[in-house]
N, C-alpha and C positions, 0 to 999 in steps of 0.2 A: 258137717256141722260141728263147731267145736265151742260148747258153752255161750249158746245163740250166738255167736260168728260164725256166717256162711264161707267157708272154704272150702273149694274145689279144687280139683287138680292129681297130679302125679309127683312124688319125692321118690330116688332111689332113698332106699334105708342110710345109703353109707352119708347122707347127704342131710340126715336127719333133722341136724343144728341149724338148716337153713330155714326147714319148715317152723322149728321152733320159735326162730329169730322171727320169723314174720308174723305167726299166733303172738309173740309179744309183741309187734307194734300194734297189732290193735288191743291186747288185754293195758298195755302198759306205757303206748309212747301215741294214744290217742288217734291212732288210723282210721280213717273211715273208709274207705275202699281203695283197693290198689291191686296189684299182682306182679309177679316176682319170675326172672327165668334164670337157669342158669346152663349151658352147654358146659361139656368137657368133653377136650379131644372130640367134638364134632356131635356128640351125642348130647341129647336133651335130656339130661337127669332129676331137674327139678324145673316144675311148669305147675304154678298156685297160683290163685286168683280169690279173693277173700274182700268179706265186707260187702258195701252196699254202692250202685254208683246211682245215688238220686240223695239227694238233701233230707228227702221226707223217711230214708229208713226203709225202703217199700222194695225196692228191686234191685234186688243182688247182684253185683258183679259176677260176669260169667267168663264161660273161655271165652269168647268171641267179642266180649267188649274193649272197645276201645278208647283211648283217651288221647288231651293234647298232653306231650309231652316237651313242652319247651324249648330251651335251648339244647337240648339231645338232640334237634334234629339239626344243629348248625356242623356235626361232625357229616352229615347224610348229604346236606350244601358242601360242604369240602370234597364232598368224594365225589360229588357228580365233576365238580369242577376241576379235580385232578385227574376223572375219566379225558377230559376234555384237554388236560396236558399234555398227557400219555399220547394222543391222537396228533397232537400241535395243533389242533381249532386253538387250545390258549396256550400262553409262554407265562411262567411265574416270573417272571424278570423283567420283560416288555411293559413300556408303558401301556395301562387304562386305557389311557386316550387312543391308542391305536386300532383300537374298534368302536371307541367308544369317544368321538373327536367332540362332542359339548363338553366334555371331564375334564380338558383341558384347560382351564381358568383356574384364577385365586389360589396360585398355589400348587396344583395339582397334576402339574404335569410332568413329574416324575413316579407319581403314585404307582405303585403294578400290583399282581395281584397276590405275589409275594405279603404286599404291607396290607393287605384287603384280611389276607388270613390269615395274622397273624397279630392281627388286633392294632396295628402300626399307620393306619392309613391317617389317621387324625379324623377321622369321619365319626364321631361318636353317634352325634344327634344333628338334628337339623335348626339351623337357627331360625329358619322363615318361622312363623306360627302357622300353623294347619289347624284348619278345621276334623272335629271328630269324625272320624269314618274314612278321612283322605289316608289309610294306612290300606285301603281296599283299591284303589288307584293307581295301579302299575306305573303308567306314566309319569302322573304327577311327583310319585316320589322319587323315581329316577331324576328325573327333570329338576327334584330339588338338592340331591345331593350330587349333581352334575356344579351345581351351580353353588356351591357350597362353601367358604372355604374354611381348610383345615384351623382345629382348635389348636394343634402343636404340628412342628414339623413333620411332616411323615418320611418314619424310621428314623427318628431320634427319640422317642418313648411308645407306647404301647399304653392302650386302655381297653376295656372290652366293651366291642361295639356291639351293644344289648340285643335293639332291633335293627339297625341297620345293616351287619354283615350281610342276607341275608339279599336284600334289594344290590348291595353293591356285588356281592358276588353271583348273585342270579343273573342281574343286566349284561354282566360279560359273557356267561354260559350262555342266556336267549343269543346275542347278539353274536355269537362264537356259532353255533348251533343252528339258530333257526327255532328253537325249542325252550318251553319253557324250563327249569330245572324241575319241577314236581314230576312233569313228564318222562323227561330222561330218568328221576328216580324210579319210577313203576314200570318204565319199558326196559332197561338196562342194569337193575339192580334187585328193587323189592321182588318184583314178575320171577325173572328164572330164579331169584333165589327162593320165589313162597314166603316172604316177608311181609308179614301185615303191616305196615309201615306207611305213611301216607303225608304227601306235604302236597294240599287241596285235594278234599274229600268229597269224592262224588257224594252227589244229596244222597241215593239211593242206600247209602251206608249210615246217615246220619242215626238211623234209630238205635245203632251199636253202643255209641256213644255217651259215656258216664258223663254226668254233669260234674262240671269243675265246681268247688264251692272257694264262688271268686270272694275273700274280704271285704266285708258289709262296708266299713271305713276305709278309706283310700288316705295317701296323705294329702296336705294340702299345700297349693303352691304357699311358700315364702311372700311376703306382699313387700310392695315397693319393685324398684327396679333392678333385678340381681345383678352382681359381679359376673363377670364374666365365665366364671370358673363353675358356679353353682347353675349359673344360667346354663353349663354345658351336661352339666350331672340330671339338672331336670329335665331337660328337652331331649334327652337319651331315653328316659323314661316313658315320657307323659307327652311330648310333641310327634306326631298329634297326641290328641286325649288317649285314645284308646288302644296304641301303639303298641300296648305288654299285653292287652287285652280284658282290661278295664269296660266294664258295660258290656264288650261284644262275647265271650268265649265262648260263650253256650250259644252263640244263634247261629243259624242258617248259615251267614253270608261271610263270620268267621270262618269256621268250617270247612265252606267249599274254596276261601281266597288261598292264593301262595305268600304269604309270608315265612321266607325259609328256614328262618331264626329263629321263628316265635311259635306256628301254629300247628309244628307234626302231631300228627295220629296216628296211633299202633297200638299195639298191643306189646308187653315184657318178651314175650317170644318171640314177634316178630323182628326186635330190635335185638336181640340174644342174637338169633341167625346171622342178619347184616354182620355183630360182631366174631362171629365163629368163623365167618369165609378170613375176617384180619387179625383173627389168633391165628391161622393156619398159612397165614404168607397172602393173603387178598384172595385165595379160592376155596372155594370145598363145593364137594358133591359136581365136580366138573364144572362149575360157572365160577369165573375169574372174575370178579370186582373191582381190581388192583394188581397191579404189577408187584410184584416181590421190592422192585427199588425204586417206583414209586409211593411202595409204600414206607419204604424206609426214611425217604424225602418227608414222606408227610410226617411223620413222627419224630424227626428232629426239633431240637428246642432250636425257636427261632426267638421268643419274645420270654422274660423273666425280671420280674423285680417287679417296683411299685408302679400300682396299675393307678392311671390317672382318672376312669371311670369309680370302683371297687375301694381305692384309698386304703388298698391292701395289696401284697404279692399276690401277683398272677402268674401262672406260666405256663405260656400256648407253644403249638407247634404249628402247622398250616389247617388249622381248622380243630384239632384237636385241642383238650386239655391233656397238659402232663402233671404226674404227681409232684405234692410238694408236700414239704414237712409235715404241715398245719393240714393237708388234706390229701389223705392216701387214696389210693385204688389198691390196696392190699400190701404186701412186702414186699412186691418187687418194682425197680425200676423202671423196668421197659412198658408197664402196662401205660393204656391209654385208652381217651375216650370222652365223653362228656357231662356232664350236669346239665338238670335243667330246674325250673322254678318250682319249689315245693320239696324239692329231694328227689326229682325223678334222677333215672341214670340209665348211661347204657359205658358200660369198657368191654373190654379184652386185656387180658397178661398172656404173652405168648407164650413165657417160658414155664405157665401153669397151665397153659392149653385152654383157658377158663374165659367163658364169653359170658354176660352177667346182662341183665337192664331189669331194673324196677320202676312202676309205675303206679303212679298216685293223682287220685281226682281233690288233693288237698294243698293247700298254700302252707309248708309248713317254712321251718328254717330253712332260707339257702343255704347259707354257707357251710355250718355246722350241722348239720342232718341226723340226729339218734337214729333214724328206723335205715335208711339206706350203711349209715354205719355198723351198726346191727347185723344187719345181712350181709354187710361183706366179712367182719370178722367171721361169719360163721361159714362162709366159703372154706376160708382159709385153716378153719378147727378142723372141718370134714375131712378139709386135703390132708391134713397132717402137717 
């Protein structure tokens, strides 16, 4: 307990500035519950968990709770699906349609899964309108971005496909597979690795789970009949309604659905491990996640510059984010990894051995984040 902030946990000493950094987001950059991990060279040096996960103030974040972490888990969607490359169930080059023969319409039939992960397929949003809830409906949403067609050429620009990565690149793993992707994550990746990690949460877990404190105000659509361009920014969003998870994030039926983009659950440590097997070449502790070269594949820049989603620089590799100017993973180049809504995080820098994720039950800044920025300089004061 530190000046009525509940924080638990273990910091080696040498690693000090990280626990600091994190008692300052909640003294100083308005935290209300989250926690923090960080691996080096394989070992778990710092593991905090701090503040409250309920809106009322009442019950404390502990080790074991867990939260949704965002688009963090669209890097955990890459990896099942590059499991699935490694094997040739999928080809990053091969047409979509090749497993998946309704894809091929309106455009779309040179799409592969190449342009799927790397933000390039032109699939941002869906144009149909959906009814709220139809984001829990496997089918119906495959079914709609089958039938879709592309906002831009795909692989002539790149925008970040918010929630639909997620559905496109799941449909080809089930359909590759036989299996769902949440599946293959827990039997093939989270499981041997001891990952609290989760993309659809058995109910039996749900009592782990911090409430997200979703924004009371939502925006509201524009009125009239949008442009085309705007019609594609909202419907990324907001088609269906609940799609970023607007009204659902706290209930039940969020929770247990797969939305691979949008609705992982973990814990900061569990998501720290997933990244220490890919500081360490895709293995540690004898379970291989990744092939050494394809993981080099996946951490190539494949897509950079103006994102037509974001209407800012972005720059992906096959699922990951890479660093850029405006938005570090620390000082080195090679690190990679993801963001997700609120400032969560999970990286790896390989050449610092340093596997990181933080986790927050709060909607804060995306882009620019104080509290995860915070805690990564102070990685990097510790390391010297």
């Amino acid at each position: 307990m530190t000046d009525e902030i509940p924080i638990g946990g273990i910091c080696d000493p040498r690693f000090a500035p990280v626990r600091e950094a994190f008692i300052g987001n909640f003294r100083e950059r308005g935290e209300p519950g989250g926690a923090v991990a960080l691996m080096v060279d394989g070992r778990l040096v710092c593991d905090l968990w701090g503040g409250f996960r309920d809106a009322a103030r009442e019950s404390p974040w502990a080790r074991e709770t867990l939260v949704n972490f965002f688009s963090v888990g669209k890097a955990f969607t890459a990896l099942v699906a590059l499991r699935l490359v490694e094997r040739g169930a999928l080809d990053l080059d091969a047409p979509a349609a090749t497993l998946w023969p309704e894809f091929a319409v309106a455009g779309k039939e040179r799409v592969t899964l190449r342009h799927i992960l790397s933000h390039q397929a032109g699939l941002p949003a869906i144009r149909e309108d959906l009814p709220d809830g139809a984001m829990f409906d496997w089918p119906r949403m495959t079914a709609a971005l089958a039938a879709q067609k592309p906002w831009w050429e795909p692989g002539a620009a790149h925008g970040y496909h918010v929630n639909t990565f997620g559905y496109l690149a799941g449909e080809l793993v089930r359909r590759a597979s036989g299996r769902t992707l949440g599946h293959i994550l827990r039997d093939e990746v989270a499981g041997p690795l001891g990952a609290d990690v989760h993309i659809g949460l058995p109910q039996a877990e749900h009592s782990r789970c911090a409430e997200f404190l979703w924004p009371s105000i939502l925006p509201e659509r524009p009125p009239g009949e949008l442009p085309d361009d705007a019609l594609m920014k909202w419907n990324t969003y907001w088609n269906p309604p609940g799609i970023s998870g607007a009204g659902w994030v706290n209930s039940p039926e969020w929770r247990m659905a797969e939305i691979p983009s949008t609705n992982g659950h973990g814990t900061a440590r569990g998501i720290a491990r997933i990244y220490a097997a890919l500081a360490n070449g895709g293995a540690i502790d004898g379970v291989e996640i990744l092939s050494g070269d394809m993981l080099a594949e996946a951490t190539t820049e494949q897509s950079f510059g103006p994102d037509r989603i974001l209407g800012r620089e972005s720059r992906f590799a096959l699922g990951f984010q890479l660093p850029q100017a405006e938005r570090r993973l620390g000082p080195n180049d090679h690190a990679f990894g993801h963001f997700g809504a609120g400032g969560s995080l999970g990286f790896c820098d390989p050449a610092a051995r340093v596997a990181f994720a933080y986790v927050t039950n709060d909607m804060g800044p995306r882009w620019q984040n104080a509290r995860n920025k915070a805690l990564i300089a102070a990685i990097y004061e510790s390391l010297g």
